[in-house]
N, C-alpha and C positions, 0 to 999 in steps of 0.2 A: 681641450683635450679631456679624456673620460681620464675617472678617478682611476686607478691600479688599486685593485687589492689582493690579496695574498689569497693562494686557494685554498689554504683552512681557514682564512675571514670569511670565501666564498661558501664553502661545503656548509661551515657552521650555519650562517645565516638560509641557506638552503633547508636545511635540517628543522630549524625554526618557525619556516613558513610551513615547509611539509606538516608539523606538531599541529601547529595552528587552524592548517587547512581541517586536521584529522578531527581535533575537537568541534569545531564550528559544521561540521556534517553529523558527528555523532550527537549534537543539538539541535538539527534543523528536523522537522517534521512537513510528510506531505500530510496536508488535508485535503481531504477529498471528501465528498456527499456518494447516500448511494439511499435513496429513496428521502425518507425523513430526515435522518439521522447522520450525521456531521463525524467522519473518523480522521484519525492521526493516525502517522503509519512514520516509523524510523526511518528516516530516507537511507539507512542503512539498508535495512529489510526491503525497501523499497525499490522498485525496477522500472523499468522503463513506463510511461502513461503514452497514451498515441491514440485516436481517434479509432472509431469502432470497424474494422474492417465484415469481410462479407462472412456469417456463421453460419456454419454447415449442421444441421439439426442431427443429433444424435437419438434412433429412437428407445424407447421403453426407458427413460430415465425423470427424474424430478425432475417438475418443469423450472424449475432455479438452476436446474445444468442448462445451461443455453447452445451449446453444441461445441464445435470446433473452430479457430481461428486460424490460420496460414499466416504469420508473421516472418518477413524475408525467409518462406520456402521453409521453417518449424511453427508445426503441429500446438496448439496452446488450446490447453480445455477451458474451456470460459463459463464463470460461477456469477452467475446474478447478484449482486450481495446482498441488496435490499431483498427482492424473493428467497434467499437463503434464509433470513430474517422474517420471514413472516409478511413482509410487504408486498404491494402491487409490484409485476416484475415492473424492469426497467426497460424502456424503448431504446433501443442501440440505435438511434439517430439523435442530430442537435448535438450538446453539450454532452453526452454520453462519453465514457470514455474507457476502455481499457487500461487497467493495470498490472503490468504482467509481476507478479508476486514469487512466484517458483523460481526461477532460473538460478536464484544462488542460493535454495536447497538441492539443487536438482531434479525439481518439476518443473513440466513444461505447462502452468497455471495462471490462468489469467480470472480477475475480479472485472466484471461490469459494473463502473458505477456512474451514478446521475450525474457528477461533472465534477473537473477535478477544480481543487478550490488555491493552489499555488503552498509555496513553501512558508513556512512558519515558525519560530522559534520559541524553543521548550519556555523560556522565562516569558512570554506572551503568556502562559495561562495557569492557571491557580489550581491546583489539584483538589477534589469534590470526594469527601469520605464516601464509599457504597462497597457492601460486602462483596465478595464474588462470586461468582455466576460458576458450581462446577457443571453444571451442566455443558455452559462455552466457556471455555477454559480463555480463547483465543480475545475474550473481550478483557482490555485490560484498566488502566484505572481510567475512573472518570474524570475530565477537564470542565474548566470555564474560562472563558475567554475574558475581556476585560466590558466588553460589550453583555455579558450576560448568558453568550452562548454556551452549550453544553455542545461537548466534544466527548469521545472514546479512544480511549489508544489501542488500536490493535498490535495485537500479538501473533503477527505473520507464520511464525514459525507452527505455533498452538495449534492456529486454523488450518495448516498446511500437513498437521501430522494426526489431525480428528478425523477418527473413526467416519462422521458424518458426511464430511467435507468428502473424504475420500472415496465415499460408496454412493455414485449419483447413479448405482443401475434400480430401478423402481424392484419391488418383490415381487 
């Protein structure tokens, strides 16, 4: 026969897992690649990832804006990341992949990037001193992994409310 417990043993210990579950997402990090370069993203700040659907070119804009996405029937502007960066764009085929970044500022934003690398936790990497960048405010501190690798954390929110990010129409 199942144990009986009291339903403030119940709520309590429900309460506990809830705390738990809440800490262990505010420390899990997605890593993703998006050209060269290896980023960290809060899986808080972080949205849904899904395979590269079909994008509709939007024209007179940098070619690091890569046009429009239809994700169940909404509209998502999709940002090259590596070509925002200065790199060779990224081919939306293969391991490519969409990150939809906006939905919980309330943009409908998505980032192309070279493939997503799975989830990761903050004590996995050792933090790397480097000044910052005001220029991109949205690059935030730099990591190393235990293997040597060098990581960035983005700052979703930063990239999502930059001047540059925001203005993909060409002059």
């Amino acid at each position: 026969m199942a144990k009986r417990i009291s339903l403030h043993e119940f709520q309590a210990g429900l309460a506990r897992r809830l705390a738990e579950a809440r800490d262990n997402r505010a420390s899990a990090l997605l890593a993703v690649q998006a050209g060269g370069r290896n980023w960290l993203v809060d899986l808080t700040e972080a949205g849904e990832i899904l395979a590269v659907p079909p994008l509709a070119p939007v024209p007179l804009t940098y070619p690091w804006f890569r046009g429009l996405a239809s994700v169940r029937g909404n509209l998502f502007s999709v940002v090259d990341f590596a070509a925002f960066h200065g790199e060779p764009p990224i081919a939306p085929v293969g391991h490519a992949r969409l990150l939809l970044v906006g939905v919980r500022h309330g943009l409908n934003s998505a980032l192309l990037v070279t493939r997503a690398l799975g989830l990761r936790s903050i004590e996995d990497f050792i933090p790397v001193p480097t000044p910052a960048d005001e220029d991109q405010p949205w690059i935030g501190e730099r990591m190393q992994d235990s293997r040597g690798s060098s990581w960035t954390r983005l700052k979703v929110s930063a990239l999502l409310n930059h001047s540059r990010f925001l203005d993909a129409a060409l002059s």
